[in-house]
C-alpha positions in Angstrom: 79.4 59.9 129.2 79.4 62.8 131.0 82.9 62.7 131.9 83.9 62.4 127.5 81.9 65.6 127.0 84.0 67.7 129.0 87.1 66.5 127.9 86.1 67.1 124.3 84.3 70.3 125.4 88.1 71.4 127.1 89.8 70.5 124.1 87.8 72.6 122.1 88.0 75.6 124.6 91.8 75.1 124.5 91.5 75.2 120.7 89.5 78.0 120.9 92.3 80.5 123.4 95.1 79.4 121.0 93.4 80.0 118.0 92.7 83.5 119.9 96.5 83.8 120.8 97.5 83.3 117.5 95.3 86.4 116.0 96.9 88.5 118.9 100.6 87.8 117.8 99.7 88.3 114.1 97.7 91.5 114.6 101.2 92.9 117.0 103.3 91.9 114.5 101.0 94.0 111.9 102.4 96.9 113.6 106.1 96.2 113.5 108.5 93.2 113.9 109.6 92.8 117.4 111.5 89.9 119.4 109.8 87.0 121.6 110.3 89.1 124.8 108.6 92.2 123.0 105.4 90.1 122.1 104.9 88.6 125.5 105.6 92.1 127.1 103.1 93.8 124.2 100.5 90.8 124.6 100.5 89.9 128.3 101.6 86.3 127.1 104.3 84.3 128.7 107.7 83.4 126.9 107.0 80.1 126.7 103.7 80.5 125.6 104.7 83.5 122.4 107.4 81.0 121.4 104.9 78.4 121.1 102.8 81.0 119.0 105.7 82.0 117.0 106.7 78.7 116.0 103.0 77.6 115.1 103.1 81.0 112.5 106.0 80.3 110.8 104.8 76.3 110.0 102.7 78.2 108.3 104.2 80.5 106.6 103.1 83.9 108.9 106.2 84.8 110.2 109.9 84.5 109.8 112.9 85.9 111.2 114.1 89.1 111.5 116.9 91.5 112.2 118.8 90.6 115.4 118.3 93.7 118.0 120.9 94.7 121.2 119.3 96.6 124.2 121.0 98.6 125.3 124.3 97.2 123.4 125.2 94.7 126.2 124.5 90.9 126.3 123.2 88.4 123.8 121.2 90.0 120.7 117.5 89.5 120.3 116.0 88.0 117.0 113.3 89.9 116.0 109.5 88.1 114.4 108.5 89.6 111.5 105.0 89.3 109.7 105.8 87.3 106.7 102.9 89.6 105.0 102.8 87.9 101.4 101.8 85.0 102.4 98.3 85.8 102.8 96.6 88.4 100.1 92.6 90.0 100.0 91.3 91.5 96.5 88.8 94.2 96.7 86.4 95.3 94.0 84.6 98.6 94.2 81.4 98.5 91.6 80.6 102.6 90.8 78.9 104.1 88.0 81.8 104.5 85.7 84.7 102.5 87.0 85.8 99.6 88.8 88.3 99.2 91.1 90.2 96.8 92.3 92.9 97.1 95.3 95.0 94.1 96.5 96.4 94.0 100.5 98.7 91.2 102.1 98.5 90.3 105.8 100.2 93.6 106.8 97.2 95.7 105.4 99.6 97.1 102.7 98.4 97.8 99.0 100.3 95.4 96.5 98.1 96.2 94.0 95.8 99.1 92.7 93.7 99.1 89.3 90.9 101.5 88.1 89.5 100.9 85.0 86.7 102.8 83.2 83.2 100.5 83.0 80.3 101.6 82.1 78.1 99.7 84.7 74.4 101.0 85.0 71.8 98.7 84.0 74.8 96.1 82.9 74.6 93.5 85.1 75.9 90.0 83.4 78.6 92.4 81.6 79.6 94.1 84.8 80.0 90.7 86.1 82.3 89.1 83.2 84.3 92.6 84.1 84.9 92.2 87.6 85.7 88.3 87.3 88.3 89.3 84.8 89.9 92.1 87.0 90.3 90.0 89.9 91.5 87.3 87.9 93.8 89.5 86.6 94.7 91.2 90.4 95.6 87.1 92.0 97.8 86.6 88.3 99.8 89.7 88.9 100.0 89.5 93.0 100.5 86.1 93.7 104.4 86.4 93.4 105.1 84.5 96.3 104.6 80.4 95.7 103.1 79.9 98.6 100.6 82.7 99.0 97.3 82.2 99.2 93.8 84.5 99.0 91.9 84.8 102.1 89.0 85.9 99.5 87.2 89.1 97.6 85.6 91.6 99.2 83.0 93.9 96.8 82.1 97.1 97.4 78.8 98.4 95.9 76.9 101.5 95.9 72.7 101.9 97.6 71.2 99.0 99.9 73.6 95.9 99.8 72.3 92.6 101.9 75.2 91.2 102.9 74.2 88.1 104.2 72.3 87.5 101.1 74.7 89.0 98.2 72.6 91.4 97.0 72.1 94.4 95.8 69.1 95.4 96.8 68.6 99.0 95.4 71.3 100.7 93.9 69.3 103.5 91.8 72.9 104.8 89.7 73.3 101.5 88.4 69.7 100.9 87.9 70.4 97.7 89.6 67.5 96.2 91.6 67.7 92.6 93.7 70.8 91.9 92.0 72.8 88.6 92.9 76.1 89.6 92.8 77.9 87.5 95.0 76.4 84.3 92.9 76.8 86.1 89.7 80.7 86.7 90.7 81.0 82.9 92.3 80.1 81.3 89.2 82.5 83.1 87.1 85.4 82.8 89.4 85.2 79.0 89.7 86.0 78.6 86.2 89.7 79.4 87.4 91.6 77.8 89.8 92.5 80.5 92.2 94.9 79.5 95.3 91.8 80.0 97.9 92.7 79.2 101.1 91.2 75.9 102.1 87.9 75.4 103.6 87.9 74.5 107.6 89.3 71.2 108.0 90.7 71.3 104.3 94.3 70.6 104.2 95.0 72.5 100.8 94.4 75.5 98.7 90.8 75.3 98.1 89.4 75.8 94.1 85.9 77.2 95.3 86.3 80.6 96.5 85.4 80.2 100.1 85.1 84.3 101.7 83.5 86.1 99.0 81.8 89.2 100.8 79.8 92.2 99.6 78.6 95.6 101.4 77.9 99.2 100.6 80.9 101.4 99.7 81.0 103.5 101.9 80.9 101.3 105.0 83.9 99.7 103.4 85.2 103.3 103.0 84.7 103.9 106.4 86.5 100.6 107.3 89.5 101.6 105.4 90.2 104.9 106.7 90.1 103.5 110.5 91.8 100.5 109.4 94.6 102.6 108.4 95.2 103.7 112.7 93.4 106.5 114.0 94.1 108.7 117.1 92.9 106.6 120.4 91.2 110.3 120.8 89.5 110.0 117.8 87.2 107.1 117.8 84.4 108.5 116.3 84.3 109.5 113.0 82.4 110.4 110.1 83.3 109.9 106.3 81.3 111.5 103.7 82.4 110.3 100.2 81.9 111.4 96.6 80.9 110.2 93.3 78.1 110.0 91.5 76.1 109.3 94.6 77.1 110.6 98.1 77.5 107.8 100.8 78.8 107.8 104.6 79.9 106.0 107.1 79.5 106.2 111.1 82.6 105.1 113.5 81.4 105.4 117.3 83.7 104.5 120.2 85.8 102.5 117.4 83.3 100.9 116.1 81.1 100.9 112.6 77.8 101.6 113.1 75.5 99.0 110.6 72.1 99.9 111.5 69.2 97.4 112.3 69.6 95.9 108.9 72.9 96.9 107.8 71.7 99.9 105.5 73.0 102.9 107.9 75.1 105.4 106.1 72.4 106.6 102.5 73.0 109.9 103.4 73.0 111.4 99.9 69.3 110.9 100.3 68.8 113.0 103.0 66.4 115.9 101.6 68.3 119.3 101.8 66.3 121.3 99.0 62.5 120.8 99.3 61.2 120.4 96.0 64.5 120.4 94.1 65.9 118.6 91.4 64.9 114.8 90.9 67.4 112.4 92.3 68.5 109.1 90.8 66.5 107.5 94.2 62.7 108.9 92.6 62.5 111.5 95.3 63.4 115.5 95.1 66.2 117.3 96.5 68.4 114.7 97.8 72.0 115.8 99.1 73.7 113.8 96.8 71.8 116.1 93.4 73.3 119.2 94.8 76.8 117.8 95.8 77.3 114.9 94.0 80.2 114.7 90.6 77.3 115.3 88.4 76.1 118.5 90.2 79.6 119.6 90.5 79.9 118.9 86.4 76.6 120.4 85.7 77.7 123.7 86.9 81.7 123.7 86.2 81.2 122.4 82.7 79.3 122.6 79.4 77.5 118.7 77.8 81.0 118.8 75.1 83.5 119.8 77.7 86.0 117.0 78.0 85.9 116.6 82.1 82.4 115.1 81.0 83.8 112.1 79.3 82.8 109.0 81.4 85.8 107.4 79.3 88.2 109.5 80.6 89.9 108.5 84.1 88.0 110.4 86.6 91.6 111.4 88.5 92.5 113.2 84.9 89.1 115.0 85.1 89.6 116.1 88.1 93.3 117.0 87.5 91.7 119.1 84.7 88.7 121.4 87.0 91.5 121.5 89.8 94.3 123.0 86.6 91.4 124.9 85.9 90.2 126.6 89.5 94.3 127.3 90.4 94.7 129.3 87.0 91.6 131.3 88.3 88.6 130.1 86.0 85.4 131.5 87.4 83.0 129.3 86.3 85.2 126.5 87.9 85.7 128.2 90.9 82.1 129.3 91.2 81.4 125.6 90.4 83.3 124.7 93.7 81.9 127.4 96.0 78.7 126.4 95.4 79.6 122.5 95.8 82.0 122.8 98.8 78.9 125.2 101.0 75.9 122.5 99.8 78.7 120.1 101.4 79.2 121.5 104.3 75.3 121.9 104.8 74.5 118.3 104.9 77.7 118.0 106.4 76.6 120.3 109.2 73.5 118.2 110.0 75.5 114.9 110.7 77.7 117.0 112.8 75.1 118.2 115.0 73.9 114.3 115.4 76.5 112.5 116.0 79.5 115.1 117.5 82.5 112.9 116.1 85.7 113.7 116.7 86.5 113.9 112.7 84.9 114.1 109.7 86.7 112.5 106.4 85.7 113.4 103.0 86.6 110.8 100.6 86.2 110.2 97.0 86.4 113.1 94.3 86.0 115.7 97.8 89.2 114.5 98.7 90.6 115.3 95.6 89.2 118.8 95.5 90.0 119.3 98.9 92.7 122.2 98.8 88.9 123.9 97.3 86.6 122.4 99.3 87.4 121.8 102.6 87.5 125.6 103.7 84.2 126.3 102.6 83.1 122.5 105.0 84.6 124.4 107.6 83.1 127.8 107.4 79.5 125.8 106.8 80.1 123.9 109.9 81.6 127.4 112.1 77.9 128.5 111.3 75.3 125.7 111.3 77.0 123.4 114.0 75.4 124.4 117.4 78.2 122.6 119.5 80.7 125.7 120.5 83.3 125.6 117.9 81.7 122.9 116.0 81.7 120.5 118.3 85.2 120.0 118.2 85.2 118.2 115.2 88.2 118.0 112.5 87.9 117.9 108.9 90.7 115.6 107.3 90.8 114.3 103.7 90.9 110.8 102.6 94.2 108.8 102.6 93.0 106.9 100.0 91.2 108.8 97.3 89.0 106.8 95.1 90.5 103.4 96.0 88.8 103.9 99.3 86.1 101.4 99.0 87.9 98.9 97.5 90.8 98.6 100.2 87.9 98.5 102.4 86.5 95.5 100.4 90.1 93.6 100.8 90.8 94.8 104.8 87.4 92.9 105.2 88.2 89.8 103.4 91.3 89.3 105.4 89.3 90.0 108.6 88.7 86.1 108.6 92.8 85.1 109.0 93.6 87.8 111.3 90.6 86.7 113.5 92.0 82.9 112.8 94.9 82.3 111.8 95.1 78.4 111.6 92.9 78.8 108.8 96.5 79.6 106.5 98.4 75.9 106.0 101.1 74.6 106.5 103.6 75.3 104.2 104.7 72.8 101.2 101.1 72.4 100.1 101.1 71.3 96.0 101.2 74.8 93.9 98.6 73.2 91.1 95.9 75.8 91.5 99.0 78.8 91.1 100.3 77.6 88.5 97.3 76.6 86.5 96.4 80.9 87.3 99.6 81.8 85.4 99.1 79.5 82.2 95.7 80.9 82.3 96.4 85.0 83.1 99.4 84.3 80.8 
């Protein structure tokens, strides 16, 4: 008896460093197509052994071949591996107070899709729902070109305390959402389509049930996007602060994102920077996020009837409008962004002199403003950041501007294949559950 165990127990080791090897090829090949000899050189893998690899990804679908190479222009060409990156596609949905979003990635990381729509979410939770069903619905329809893609799942971004493990929403005080169930909510109304999921373990097709729906806090998914996109080996630590309605951050140390105890690190709009100021959305006074947040920056640049206070509007117009606006020399504009851009860079400041990263990211609507708003970060940090020369810290803007949190969303719903890659089929697997999406979306 004792003997069967530790065959079955070496199998499943074996199992285990394949299924290991495998995410190391697909996550090289994420950063270029390369030949056999490359891979083993890049992955410390033997020939034999990445040709194994290789041929295991393309029965399913990962890879295929590419360009033939010549080093050094003598002997027999090289055929490159390349990621066959449509095969496998992530949505993610960001929830915020006046929009959603929704961003689809394939394998490589790469945006194939991105869709903001105005929504007017607080206190709207079955409605907000229907909406965000419909849009990623509407994401897989438009994406799923290729017949034999499939969706590694949905990742939702959300806004306050979000339980992961549970679903929820715990406390997201712009929404006015409390203990909400989204992930259940969202489930419910995606099975009534037949989306090409891939299959549950030990499923041999396309599953119909959505099997990696995921939701966390937007700006951790923020956070995940930006240092998904490659970072500096130097630069492993990082802050983002993003804006909207709220202010959220996230915390990368030595590479990696920092959670908390229970997952809820990063609510640093609600760090009190004016004692006894103005009432925040969270029931206490003088949060960060009231004197830097879109509606403090509205407040002051804009009267109630101005039009870059219409929640129907696209926000990126709006801001197109107040940036029009402080370039043509508007003082109330460009007082509207002094005063923003140095109650930024105090709060900004304070996480600088915790956590000395190497670069801080403003995201969200700072990016957008961040010709404006960026100088006046830096000259806050020059003088509140003990650190000589501010700690050495760099202030970049977001790559990806308001879609930030919902490429986040779809880099960690693909997290699952590039950790394990025999979860994708084999190819040839019936295209039922595709084309009953197209009748549907059509």
């Amino acid at each position: 008896m004792g003997g069967a165990t530790t065959h079955l127990a070496g199998r499943a080791d074996h199992a285990a460093v394949r299924r290991a090897n495998l995410a190391v090829v697909v996550r090289a090949l994420r950063a270029g197509a390369r030949t056999r000899a490359r891979l083993a050189t890049d992955t410390q893998l033997t020939k034999a052994t990445v040709s194994s690899l290789v041929a295991e990804l393309a029965g399913r679908g990962l890879v295929r071949s590419g360009a033939p190479t010549r080093a050094g222009g003598v002997g027999r060409p090289g055929q490159e591996v390349e990621l066959a990156a449509e095969r496998v596609l992530s949505i993610g949905v960001e929830l915020n107070v006046d929009y959603l979003c929704g961003v689809v990635l394939d394998l490589a990381g790469e945006q194939r899709a991105v869709v903001r729509t105005a929504f007017d979410v607080p206190g709207r939770i079955e409605a907000t729902a229907e909406e965000m069903a419909d849009l990623i619905v509407d994401l897989a329809g438009t994406a799923l070109g290729a017949d034999s893609a499939v969706l590694a799942g949905v990742g939702v971004a959300a806004p306050g305390l979000v339980d992961g493990a549970a679903g929820i929403v715990r406390v997201a005080p712009n929404l006015r959402w409390h203990d909400v169930p989204v992930l259940d909510l969202l489930a419910k109304r995606l099975a009534r389509v037949p989306l090409p999921w891939l299959p549950a373990p030990g499923g041999a097709e396309p599953s119909r049930e959505p099997v990696d729906v995921l939701i966390d806090n937007e700006a951790t998914l923020a956070t995940l996007a930006e240092y998904a996109g490659g970072v500096d080996p130097a630069e492993r630590d990082l802050i983002l602060v993003t804006g909207g309605v709220g202010v959220g951050g996230g915390l990368v140390v030595d590479g990696r994102l920092v959670r908390g105890s229970a997952g809820f690190a990063g609510e640093v709009g609600h760090i009190a920077v004016v004692p006894d100021g103005v009432l925040c959305g969270c029931g206490r006074r003088g949060c960060w996020e009231t004197v830097c947040g879109l509606g403090a920056l509205l407040d002051l640049a804009a009267a109630p009837d101005d039009t870059v206070r219409d929640h129907r509007r696209d926000l990126d117009e709006r801001l197109d409008l107040l940036l029009d606006r402080a370039r043509h020399g508007d003082a109330r504009t460009l007082q509207a962004f002094d005063k923003v851009g140095r109650a930024l860079g105090l709060g900004a400041a304070m996480l600088v002199n915790l956590t000395n990263p190497r670069v801080l990211v403003l995201g969200g609507y700072f990016a957008r403003l961040g010709e404006f708003l960026r100088p006046l970060v830096e000259a806050e940090l020059a003088d509140r950041v003990v650190a000589p020369d501010a700690g050495g810290v760099r202030v970049a803007l977001s790559r990806l501007g308001l879609a930030a949190a919902a490429t986040g969303a779809a880099h960690a719903a693909l997290a699952a294949v590039l950790d394990d890659p025999t979860l994708v089929p084999s190819t040839g697997a019936p295209p039922s559950a595709r084309e009953a999406l197209r009748k549907d979306t059509a």
